[in-house]
N, CA, C and O atoms as CSV, one atom per row, in Angstrom:
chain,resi,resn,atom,element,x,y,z
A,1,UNK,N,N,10.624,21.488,4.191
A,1,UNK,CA,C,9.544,20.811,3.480
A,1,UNK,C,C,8.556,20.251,4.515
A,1,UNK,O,O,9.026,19.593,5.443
A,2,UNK,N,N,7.238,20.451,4.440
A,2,UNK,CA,C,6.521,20.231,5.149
A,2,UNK,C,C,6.318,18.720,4.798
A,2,UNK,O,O,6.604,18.097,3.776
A,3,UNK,N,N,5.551,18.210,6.334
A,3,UNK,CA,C,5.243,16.563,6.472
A,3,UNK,C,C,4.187,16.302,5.323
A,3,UNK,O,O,4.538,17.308,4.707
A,4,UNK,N,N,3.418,15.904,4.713
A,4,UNK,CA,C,2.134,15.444,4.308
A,4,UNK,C,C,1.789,13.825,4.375
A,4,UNK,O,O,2.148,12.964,3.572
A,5,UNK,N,N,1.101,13.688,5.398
A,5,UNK,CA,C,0.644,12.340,6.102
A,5,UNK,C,C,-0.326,11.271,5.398
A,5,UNK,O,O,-1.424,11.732,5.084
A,6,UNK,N,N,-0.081,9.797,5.072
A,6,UNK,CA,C,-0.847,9.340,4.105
A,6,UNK,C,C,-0.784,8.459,5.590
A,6,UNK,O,O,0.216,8.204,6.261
A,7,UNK,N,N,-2.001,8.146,5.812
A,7,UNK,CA,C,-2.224,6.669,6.455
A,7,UNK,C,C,-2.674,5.153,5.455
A,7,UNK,O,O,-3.265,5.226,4.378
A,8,UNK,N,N,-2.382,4.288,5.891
A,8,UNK,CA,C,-2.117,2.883,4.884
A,8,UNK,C,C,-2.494,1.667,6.161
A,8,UNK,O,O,-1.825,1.318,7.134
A,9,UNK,N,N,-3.884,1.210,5.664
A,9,UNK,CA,C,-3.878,-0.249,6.389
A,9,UNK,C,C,-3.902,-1.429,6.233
A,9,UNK,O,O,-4.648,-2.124,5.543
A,10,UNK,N,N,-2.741,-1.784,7.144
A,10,UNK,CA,C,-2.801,-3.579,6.401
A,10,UNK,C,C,-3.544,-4.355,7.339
A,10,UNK,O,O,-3.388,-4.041,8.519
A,11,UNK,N,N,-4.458,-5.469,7.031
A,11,UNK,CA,C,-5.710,-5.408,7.642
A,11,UNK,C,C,-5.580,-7.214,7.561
A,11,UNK,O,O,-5.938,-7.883,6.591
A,12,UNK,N,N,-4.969,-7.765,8.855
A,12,UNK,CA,C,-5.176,-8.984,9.308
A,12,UNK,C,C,-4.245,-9.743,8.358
A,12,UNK,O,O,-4.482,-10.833,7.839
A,13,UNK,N,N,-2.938,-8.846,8.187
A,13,UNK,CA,C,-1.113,-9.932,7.596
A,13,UNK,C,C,-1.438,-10.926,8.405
A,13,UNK,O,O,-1.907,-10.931,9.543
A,14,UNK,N,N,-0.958,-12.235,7.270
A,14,UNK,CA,C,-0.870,-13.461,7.611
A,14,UNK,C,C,0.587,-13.551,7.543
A,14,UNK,O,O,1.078,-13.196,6.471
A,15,UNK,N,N,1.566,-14.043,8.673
A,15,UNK,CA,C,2.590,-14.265,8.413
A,15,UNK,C,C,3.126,-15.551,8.469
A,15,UNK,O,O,2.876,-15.858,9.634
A,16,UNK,N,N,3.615,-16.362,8.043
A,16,UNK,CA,C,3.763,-17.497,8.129
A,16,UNK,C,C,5.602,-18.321,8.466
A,16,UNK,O,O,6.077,-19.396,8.098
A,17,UNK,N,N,6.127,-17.274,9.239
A,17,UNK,CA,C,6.868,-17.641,10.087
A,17,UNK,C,C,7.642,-16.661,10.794
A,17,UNK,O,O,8.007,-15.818,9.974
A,18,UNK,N,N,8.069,-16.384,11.980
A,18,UNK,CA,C,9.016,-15.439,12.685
A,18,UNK,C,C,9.699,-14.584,11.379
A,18,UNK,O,O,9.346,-13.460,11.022
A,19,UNK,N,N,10.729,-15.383,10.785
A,19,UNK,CA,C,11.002,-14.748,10.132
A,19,UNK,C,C,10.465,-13.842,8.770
A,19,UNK,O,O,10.984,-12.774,8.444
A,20,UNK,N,N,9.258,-14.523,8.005
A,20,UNK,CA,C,8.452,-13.289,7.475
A,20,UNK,C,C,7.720,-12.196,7.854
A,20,UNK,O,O,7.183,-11.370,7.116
A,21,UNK,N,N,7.734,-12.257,9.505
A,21,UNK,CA,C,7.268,-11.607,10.298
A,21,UNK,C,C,8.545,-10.270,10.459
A,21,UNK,O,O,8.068,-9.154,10.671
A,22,UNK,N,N,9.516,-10.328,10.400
A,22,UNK,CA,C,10.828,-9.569,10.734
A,22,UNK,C,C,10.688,-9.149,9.251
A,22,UNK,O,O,10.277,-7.996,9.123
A,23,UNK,N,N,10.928,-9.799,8.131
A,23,UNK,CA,C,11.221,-9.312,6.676
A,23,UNK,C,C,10.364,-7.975,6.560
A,23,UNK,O,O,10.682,-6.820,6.274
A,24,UNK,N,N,8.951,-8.679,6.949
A,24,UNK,CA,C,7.788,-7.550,6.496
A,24,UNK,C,C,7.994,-6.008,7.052
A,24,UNK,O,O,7.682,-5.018,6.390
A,25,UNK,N,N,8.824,-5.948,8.956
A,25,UNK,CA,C,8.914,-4.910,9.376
A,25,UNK,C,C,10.219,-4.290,8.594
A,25,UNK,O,O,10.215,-3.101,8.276
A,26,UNK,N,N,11.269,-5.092,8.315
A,26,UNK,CA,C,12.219,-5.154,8.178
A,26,UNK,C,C,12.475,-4.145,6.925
A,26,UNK,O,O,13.385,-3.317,6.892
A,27,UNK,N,N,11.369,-4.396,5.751
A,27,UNK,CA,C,11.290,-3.613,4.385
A,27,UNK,C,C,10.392,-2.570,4.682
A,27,UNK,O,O,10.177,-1.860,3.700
A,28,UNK,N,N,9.717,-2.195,5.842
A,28,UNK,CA,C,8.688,-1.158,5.738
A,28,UNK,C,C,9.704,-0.358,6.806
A,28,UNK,O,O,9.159,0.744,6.861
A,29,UNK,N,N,10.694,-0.303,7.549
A,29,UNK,CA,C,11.793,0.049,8.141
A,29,UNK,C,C,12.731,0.793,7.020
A,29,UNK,O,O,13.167,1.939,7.128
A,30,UNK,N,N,12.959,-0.137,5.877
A,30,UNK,CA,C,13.756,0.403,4.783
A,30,UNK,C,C,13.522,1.483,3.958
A,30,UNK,O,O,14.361,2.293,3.564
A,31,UNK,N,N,11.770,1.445,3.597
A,31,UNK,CA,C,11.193,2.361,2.797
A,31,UNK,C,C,11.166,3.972,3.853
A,31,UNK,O,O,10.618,4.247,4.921
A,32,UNK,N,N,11.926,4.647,3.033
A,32,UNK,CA,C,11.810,6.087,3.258
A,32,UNK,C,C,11.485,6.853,3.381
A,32,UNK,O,O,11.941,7.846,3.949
A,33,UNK,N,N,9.950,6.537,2.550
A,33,UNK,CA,C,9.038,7.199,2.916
A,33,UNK,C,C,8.285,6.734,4.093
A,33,UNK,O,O,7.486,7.545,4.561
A,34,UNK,N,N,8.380,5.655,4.625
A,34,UNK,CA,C,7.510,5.610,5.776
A,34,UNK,C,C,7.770,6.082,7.314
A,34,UNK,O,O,8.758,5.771,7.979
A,35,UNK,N,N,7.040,6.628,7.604
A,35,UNK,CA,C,7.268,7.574,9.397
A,35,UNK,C,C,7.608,6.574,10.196
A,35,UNK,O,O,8.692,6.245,10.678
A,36,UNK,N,N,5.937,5.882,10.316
A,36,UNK,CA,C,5.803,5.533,11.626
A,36,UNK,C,C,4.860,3.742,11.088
A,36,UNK,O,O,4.172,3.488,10.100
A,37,UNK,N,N,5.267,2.895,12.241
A,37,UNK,CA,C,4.455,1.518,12.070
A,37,UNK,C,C,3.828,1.566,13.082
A,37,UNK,O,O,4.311,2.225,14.003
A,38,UNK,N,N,2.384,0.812,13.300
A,38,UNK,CA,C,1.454,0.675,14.583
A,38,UNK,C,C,1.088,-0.526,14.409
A,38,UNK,O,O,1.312,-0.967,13.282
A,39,UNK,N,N,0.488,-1.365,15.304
A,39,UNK,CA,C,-0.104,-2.374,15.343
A,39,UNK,C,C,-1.453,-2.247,15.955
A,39,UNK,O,O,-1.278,-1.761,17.072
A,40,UNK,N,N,-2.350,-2.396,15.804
A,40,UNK,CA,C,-3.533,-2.285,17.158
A,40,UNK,C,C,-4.750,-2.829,16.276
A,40,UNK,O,O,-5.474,-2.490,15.340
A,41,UNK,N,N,-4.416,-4.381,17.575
A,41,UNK,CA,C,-5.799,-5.479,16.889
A,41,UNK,C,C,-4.760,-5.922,15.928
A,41,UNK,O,O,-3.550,-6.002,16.140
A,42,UNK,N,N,-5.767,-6.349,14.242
A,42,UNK,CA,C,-5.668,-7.129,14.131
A,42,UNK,C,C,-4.959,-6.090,12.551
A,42,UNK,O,O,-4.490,-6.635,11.551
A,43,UNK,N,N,-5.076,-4.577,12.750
A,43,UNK,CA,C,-4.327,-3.784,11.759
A,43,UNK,C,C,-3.189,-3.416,12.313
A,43,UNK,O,O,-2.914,-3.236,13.500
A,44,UNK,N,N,-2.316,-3.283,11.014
A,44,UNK,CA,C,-0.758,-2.829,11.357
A,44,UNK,C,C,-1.242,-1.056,10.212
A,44,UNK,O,O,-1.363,-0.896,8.997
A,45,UNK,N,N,-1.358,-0.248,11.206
A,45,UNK,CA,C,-1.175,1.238,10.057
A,45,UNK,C,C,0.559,1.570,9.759
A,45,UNK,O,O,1.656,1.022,9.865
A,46,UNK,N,N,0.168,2.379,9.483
A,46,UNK,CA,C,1.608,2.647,8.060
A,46,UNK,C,C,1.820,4.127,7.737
A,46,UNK,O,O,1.896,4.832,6.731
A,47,UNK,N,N,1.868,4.240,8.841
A,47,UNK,CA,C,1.950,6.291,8.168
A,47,UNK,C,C,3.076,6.182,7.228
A,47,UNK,O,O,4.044,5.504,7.573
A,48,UNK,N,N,3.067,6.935,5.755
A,48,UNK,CA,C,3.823,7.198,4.856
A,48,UNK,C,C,3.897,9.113,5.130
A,48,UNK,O,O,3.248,9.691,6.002
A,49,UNK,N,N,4.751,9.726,4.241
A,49,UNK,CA,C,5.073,10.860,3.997
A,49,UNK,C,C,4.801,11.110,2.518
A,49,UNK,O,O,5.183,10.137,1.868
A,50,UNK,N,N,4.441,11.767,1.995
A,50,UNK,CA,C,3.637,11.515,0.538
A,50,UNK,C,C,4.748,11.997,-0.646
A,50,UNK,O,O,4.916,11.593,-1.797
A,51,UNK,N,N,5.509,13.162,0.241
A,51,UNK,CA,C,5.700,14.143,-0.343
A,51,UNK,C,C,7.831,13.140,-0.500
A,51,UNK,O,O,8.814,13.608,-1.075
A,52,UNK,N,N,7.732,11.950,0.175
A,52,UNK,CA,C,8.845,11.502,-0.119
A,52,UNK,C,C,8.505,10.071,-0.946
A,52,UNK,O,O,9.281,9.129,-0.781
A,53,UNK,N,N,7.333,9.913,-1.844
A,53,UNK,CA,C,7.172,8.765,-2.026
A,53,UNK,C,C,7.279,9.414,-3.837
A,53,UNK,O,O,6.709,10.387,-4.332
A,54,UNK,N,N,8.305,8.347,-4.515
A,54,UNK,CA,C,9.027,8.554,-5.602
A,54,UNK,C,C,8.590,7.436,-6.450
A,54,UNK,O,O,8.150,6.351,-6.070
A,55,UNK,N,N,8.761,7.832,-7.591
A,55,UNK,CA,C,8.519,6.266,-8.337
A,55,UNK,C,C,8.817,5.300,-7.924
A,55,UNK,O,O,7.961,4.426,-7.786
A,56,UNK,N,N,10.523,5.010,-7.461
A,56,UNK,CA,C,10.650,3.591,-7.031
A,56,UNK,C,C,10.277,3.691,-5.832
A,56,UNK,O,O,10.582,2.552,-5.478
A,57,UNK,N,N,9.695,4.339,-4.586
A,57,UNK,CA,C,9.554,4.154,-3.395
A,57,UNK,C,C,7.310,3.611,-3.572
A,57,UNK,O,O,6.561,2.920,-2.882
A,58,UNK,N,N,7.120,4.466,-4.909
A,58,UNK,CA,C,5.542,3.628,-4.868
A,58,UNK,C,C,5.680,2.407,-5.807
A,58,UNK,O,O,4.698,1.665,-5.829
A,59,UNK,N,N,6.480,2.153,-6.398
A,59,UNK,CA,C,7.108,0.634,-6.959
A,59,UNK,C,C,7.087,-0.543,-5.691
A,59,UNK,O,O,6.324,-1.505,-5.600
A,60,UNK,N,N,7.901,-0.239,-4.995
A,60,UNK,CA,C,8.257,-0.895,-3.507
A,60,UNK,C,C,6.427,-1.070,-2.732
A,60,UNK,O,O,5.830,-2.084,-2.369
A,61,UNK,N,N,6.040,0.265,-2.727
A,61,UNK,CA,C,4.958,0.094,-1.912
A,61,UNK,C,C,3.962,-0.970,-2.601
A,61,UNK,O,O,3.388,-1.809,-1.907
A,62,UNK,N,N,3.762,-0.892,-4.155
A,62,UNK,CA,C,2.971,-1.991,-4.750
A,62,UNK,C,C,3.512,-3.284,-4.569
A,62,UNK,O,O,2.767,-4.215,-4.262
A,63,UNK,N,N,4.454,-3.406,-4.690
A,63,UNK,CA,C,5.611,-4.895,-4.557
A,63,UNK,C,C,4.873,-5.690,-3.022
A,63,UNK,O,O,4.296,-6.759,-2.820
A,64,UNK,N,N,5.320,-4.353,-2.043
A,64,UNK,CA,C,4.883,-4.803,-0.666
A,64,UNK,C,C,3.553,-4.872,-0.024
A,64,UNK,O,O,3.326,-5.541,0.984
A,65,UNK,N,N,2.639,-4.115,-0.683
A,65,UNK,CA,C,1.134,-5.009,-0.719
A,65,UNK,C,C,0.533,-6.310,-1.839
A,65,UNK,O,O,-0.428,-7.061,-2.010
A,66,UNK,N,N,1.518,-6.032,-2.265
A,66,UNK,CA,C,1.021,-7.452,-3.517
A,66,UNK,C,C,1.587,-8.582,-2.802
A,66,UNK,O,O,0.891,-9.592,-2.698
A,67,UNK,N,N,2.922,-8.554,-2.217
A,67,UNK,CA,C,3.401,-9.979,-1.425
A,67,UNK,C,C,2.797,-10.449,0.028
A,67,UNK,O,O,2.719,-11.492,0.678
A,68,UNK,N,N,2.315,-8.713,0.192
A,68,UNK,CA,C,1.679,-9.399,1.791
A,68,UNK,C,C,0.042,-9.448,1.304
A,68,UNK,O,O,-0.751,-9.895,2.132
A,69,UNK,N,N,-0.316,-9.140,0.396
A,69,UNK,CA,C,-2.157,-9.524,0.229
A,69,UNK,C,C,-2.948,-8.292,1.043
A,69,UNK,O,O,-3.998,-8.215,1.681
A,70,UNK,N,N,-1.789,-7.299,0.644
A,70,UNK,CA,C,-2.674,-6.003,1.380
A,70,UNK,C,C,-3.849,-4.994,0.822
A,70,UNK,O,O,-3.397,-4.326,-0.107
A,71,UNK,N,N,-4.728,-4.797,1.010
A,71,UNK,CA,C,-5.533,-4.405,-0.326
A,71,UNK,C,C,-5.241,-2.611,-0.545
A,71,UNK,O,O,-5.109,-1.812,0.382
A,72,UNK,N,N,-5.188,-2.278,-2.067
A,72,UNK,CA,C,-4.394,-2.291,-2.886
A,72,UNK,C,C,-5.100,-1.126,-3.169
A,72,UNK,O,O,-4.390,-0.161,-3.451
A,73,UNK,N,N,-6.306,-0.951,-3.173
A,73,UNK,CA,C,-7.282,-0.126,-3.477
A,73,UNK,C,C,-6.587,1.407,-2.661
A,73,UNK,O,O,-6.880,2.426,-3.287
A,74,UNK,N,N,-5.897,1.599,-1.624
A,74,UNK,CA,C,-5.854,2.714,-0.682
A,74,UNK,C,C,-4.494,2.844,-1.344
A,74,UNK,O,O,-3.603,3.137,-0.547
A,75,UNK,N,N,-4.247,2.748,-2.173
A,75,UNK,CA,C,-2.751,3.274,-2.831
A,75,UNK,C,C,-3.453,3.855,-3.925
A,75,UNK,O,O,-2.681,3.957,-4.878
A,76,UNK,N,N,-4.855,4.374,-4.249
A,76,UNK,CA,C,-5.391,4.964,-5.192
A,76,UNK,C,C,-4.706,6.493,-4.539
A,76,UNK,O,O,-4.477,7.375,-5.365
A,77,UNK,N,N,-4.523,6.655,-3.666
A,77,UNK,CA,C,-4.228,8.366,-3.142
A,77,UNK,C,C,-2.835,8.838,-3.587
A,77,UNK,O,O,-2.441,10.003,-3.648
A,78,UNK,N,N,-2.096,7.598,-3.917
A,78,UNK,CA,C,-0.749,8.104,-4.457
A,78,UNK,C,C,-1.114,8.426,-6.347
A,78,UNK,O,O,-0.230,8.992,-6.991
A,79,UNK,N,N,-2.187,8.090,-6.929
A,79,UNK,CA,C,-2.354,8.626,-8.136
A,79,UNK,C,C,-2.054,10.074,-8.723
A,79,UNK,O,O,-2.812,11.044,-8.680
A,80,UNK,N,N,-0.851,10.010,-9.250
A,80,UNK,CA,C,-1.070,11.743,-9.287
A,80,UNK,C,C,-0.522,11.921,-10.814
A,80,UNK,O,O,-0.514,10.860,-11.439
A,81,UNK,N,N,-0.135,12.884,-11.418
A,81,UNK,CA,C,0.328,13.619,-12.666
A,81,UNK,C,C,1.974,12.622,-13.100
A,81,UNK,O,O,2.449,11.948,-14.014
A,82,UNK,N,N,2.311,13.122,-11.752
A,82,UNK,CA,C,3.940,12.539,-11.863
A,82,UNK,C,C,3.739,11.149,-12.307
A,82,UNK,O,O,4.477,10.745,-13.205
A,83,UNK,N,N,2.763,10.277,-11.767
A,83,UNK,CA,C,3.132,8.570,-11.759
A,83,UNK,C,C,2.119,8.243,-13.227
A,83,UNK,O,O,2.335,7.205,-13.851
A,84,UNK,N,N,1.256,9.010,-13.594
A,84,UNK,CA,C,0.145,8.380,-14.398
A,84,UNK,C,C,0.756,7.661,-15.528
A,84,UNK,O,O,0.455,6.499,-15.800
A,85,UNK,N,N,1.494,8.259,-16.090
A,85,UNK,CA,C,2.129,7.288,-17.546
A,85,UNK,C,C,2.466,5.665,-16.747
A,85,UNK,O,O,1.607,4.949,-17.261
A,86,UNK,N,N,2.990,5.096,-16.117
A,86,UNK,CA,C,2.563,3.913,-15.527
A,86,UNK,C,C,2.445,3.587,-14.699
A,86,UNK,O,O,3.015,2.529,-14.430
A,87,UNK,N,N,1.653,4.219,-13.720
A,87,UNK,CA,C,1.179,3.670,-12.732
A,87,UNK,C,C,0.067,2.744,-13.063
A,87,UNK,O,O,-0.147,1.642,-12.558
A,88,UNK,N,N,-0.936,3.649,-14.431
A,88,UNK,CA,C,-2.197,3.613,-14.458
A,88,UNK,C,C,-2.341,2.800,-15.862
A,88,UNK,O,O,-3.462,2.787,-16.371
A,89,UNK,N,N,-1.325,2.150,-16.491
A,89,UNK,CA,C,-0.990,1.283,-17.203
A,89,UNK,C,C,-2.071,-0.096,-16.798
A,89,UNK,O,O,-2.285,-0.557,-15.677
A,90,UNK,N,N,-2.560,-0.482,-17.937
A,90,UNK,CA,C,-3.663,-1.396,-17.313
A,90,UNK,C,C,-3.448,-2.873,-17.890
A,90,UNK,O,O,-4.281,-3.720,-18.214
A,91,UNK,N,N,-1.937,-2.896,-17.910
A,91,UNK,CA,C,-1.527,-4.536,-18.712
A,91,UNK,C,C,-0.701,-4.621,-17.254
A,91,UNK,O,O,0.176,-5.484,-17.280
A,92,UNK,N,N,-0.790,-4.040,-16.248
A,92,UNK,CA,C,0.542,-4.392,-14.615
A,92,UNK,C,C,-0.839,-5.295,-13.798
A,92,UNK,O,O,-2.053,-5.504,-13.792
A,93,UNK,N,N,0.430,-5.581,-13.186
A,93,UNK,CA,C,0.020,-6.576,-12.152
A,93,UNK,C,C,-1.269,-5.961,-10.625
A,93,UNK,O,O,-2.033,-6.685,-9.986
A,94,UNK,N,N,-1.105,-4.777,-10.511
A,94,UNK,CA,C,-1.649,-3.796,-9.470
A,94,UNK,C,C,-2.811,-2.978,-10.314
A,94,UNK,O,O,-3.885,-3.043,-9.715
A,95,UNK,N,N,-2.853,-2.540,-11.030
A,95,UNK,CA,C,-4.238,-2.249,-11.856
A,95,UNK,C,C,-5.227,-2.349,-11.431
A,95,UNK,O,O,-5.713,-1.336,-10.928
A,96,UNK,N,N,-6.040,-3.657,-11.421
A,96,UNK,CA,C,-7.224,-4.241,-11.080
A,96,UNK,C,C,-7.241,-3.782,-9.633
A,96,UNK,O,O,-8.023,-2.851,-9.439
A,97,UNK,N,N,-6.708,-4.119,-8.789
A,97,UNK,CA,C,-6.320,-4.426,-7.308
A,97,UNK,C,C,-6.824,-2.832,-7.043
A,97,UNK,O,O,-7.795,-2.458,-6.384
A,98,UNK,N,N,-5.784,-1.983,-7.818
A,98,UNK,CA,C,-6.217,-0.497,-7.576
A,98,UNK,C,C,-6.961,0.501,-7.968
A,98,UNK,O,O,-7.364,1.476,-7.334
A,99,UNK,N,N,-7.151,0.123,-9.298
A,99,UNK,CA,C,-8.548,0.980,-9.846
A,99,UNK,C,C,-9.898,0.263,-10.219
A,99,UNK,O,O,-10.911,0.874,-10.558
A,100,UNK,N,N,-9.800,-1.017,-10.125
A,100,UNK,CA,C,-10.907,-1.508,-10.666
A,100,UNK,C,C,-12.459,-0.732,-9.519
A,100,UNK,O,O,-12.350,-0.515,-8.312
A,101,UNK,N,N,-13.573,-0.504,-10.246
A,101,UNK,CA,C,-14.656,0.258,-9.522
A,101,UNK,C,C,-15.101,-0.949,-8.274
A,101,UNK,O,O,-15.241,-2.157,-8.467
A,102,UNK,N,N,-15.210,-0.450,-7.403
A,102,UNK,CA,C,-15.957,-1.321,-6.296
A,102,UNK,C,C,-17.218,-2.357,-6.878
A,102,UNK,O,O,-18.114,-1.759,-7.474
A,103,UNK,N,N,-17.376,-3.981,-6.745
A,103,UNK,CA,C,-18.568,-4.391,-7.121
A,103,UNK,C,C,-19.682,-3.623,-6.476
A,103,UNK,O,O,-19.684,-3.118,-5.354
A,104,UNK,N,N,-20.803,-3.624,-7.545
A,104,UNK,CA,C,-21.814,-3.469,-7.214
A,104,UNK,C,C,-22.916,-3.937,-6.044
A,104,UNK,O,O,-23.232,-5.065,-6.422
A,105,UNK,N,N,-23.568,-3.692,-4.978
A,105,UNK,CA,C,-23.623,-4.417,-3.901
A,105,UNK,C,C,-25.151,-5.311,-4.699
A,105,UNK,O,O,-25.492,-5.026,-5.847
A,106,UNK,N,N,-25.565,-5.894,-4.235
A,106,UNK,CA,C,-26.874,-6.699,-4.399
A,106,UNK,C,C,-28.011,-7.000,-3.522
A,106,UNK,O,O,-28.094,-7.889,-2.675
A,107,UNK,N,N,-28.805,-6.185,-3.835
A,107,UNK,CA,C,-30.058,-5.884,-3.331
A,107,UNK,C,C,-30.954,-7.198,-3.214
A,107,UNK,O,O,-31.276,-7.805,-4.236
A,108,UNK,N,N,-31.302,-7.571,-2.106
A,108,UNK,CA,C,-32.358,-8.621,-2.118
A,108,UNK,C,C,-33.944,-8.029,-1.951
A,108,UNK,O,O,-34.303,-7.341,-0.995
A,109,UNK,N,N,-34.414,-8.251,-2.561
A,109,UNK,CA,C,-36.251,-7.835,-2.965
A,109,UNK,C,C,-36.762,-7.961,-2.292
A,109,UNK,O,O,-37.970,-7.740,-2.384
C-alpha cells in the first residue's frame, strides 16, 4: 500500500506545563496514522498517512485539535465519501471550526 502524505499545522501550541507538553507528543506518538512530528519556529507539522486515517483515528485527530486550539479548518482534506454521514453533521462540536466559509475580508474605501 502506497504512503499518501497529508501535512497538518499546529501553529504556536500553548502548553501550559512540562507535562501537557509530553501528553500532546505523547497522543500524536499513539495515533497511527501519524509518520512523522517536526518542530521549526513556532509550528509543530504533523505528517499523517491518509490512507491509514479511519473513523476513529479522524475522531482522535478532531479531539486533538479541539484540546490543543489547533485550527481545524486543514482537516477539511480528510472530507471524503467514507466519513460524510458524520463528519459533516452540523449539530458536532468541529463543524464550524471546519467548514464554516472563510470571513469575508473588509475593504476600506
Amino acid at each position: 500500500m502506497k504512503m499518501e502524505k497529508v501535512e497538518l499545522q499546529a501553529d504556536s501550541v500553548v502548553f501550559y506545563s512540562p507535562r501537557d507538553e509530553a501528553h500532546f507528543f505523547g497522543w500524536l506518538d499513539q495515533m497511527e496514522c501519524v509518520i512523522d512530528v517536526v518542530g521549526r519556529g513556532r509550528v509543530i507539522y504533523i505528517q499523517v498517512d491518509r490512507r491509514r486515517v479511519d473513523a476513529e483515528a479522524l475522531r482522535d485527530i478532531l479531539a486533538f485539535f479541539q484540546r490543543y486550539r489547533i485550527a481545524m479548518k486543514q482537516l477539511r482534506v480528510f472530507d471524503s465519501e467514507a466519513f460524510s454521514t458524520w463528519f459533516r453533521r452540523s449539530d458536532t462540536y468541529w463543524y464550524r471550526r471546519v467548514f464554516s466559509p472563510p470571513a469575508p475580508s473588509k475593504e476600506i474605501a
